[in-house]
C-alpha positions in Angstrom: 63.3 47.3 -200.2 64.5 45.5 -197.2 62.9 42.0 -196.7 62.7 42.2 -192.9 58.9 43.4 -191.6 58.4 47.5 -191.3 56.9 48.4 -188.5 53.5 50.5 -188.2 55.7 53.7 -187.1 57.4 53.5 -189.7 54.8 53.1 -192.0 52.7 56.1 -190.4 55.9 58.7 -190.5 56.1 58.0 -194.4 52.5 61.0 -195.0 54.4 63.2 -192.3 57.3 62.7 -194.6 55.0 63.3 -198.0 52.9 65.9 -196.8 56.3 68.1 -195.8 57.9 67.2 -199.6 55.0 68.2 -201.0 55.1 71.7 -199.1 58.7 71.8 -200.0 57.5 71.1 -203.8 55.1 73.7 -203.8 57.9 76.5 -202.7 59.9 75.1 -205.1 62.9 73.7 -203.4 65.2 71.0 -205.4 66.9 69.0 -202.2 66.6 68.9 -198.3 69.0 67.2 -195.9 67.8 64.8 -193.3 69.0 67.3 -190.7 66.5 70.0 -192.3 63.3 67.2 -192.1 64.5 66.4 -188.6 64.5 70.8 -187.6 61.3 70.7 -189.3 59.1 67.5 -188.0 60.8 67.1 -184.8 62.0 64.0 -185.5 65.4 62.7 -185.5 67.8 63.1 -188.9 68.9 59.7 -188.3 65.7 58.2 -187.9 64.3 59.5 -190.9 67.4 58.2 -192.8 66.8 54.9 -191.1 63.2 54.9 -192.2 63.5 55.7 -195.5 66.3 53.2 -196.2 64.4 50.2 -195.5 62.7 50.7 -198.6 66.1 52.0 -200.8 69.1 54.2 -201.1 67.5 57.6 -201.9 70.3 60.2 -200.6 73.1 61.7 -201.5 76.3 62.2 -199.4 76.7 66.3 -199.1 73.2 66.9 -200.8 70.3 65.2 -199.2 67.5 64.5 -200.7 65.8 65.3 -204.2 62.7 66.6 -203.2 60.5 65.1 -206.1 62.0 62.0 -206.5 61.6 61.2 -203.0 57.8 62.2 -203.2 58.0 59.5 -206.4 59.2 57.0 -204.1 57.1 57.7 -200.6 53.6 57.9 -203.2 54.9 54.4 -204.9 55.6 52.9 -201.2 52.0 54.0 -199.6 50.7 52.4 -203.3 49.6 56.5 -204.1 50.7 56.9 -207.5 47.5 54.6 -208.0 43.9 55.6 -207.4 42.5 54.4 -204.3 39.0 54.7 -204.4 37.5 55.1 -200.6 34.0 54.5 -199.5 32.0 56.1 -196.6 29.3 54.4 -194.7 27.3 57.2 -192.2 26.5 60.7 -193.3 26.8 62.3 -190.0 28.1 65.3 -189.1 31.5 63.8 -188.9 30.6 61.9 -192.2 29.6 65.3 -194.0 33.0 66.7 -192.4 35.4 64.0 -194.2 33.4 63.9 -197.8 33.7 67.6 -198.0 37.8 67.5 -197.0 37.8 65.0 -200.1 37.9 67.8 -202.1 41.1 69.0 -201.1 42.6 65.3 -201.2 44.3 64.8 -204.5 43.1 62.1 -207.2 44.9 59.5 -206.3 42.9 58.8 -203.3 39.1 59.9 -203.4 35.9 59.0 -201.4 33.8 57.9 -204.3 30.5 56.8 -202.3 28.8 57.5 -199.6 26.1 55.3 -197.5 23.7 55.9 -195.4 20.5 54.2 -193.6 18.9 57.3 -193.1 15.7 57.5 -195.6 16.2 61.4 -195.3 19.8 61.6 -196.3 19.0 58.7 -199.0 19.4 60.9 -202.4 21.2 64.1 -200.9 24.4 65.2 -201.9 27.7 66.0 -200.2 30.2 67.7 -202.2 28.5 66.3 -205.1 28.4 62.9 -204.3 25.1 61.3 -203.4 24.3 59.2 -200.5 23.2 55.7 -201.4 21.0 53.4 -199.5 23.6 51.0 -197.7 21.8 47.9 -199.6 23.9 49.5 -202.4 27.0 49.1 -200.8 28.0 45.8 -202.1 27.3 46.3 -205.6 29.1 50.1 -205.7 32.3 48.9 -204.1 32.6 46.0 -206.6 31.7 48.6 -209.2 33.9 51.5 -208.7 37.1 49.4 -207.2 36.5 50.6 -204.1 39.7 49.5 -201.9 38.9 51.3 -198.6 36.3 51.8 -196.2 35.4 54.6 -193.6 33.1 54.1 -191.1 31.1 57.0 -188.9 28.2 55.2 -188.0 27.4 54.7 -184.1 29.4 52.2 -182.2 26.0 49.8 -182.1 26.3 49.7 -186.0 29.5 49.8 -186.6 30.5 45.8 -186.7 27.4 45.2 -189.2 29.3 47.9 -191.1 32.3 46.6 -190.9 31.0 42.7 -192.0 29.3 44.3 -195.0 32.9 46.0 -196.0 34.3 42.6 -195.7 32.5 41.1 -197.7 32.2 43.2 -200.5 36.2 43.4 -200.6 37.2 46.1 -198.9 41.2 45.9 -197.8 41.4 48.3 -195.2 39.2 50.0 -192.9 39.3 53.6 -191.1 37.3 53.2 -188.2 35.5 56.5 -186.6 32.9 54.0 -184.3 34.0 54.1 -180.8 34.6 50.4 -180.5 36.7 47.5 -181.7 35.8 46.0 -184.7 36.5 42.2 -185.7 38.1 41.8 -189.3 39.4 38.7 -190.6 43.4 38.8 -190.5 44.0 39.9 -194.1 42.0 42.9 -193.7 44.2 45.9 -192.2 41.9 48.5 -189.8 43.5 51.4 -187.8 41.0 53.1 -185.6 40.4 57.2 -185.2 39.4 57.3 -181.4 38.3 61.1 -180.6 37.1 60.3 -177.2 39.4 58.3 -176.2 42.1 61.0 -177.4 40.9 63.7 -175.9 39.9 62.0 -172.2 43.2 60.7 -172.2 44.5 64.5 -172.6 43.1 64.8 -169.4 45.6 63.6 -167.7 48.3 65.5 -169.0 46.5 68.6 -167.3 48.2 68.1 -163.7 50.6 66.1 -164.8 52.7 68.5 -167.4 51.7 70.0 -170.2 54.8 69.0 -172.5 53.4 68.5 -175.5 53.2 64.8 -177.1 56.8 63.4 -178.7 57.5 61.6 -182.1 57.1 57.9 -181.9 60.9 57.1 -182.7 61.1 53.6 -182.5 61.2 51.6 -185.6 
């Protein structure tokens, strides 16, 4: 792997790249080209080669890819061919929504625990996990290694959520809370805006509907 810093576009085309080889697996096919991802993602052949060199050489010349060794290697770079246990604080509709889509996830990244301050959703199940009290939270990350956090609580809460994470040891935060959060430096956060996504589609109504491009700078 190249010492030189990958940028976040990179780093988010690598699961468009998996989830593709993985449908390629599942038809059985042994190679693609980078021509063939390109056709198929709508991304450019020579930025996917570019992308996936930084972290080695895994073409070859006249062939293309090997389908399941490149899904080796992309799982191994996103740290997937480990477990990654995921924790969800807010058993919302939104929060019910992403526990039950767990079971379609495979195991080596699961939601493991759910929280909740709600005294009447405090014992309930969702896809047969139950929803803890989140004075619980501390003690069940530590316990089951949990490495990431997911928050669907309201905007007003979603801070205290998000300091509790920290200090339990959470890594890396997926935040649903319409707001920015504060981490300390070492802790990585992306944010999953609805509203601000689909307001901003707004604009696009009288202004061209083309739909949205590939990021394809690196």
């Amino acid at each position: 792997m190249k010492s030189e810093k990958i940028s976040d576009a990179v780093v988010r085309r690598l699961p468009v790249y998996l989830r593709f080889l993985n449908e390629l697996s599942r038809r059985e096919v042994p190679t693609v080209s980078s021509q063939e991802l390109g056709q198929k993602l709508d991304l450019n052949p020579a930025q996917i080669r570019k992308d996936l060199a930084y972290f080695g050489d895994f073409g070859r010349k006249g062939i293309g890819y090997d389908v399941a060794y490149l899904i080796e290697k992309i799982q191994q770079i996103l740290n997937l061919d480990q477990q990654i246990n995921v924790a969800l604080v807010g058993a919302g509709n939104l929060g019910h929504a992403l526990s039950n889509y767990n079971a379609y996830l495979k195991d080596n990244m699961k939601i493991v625990a759910v929280f909740d301050a709600s005294p009447a959703k405090i014992g309930t199940q969702i896809n047969n996990i139950t929803i803890q009290p989140i004075e619980e939270l501390t003690e069940t990350v530590r316990e089951k290694n949990v490495r990431i956090g997911i928050i669907t609580v309201p905007d007003f809460e979603a801070q205290r959520v998000a300091d509790q994470l920290v200090a339990a040891g959470i890594g890396a935060i997926l935040n649903f809370a319409p707001t920015i959060l504060k981490v300390p430096p070492e802790v990585r956060i992306h944010a999953a805006d609805f509203t601000t996504d689909l307001l901003s589609l707004a604009y696009y109504l009288d202004n061209g509907n083309g739909k949205e491009q590939p990021v394809h700078e690196s």
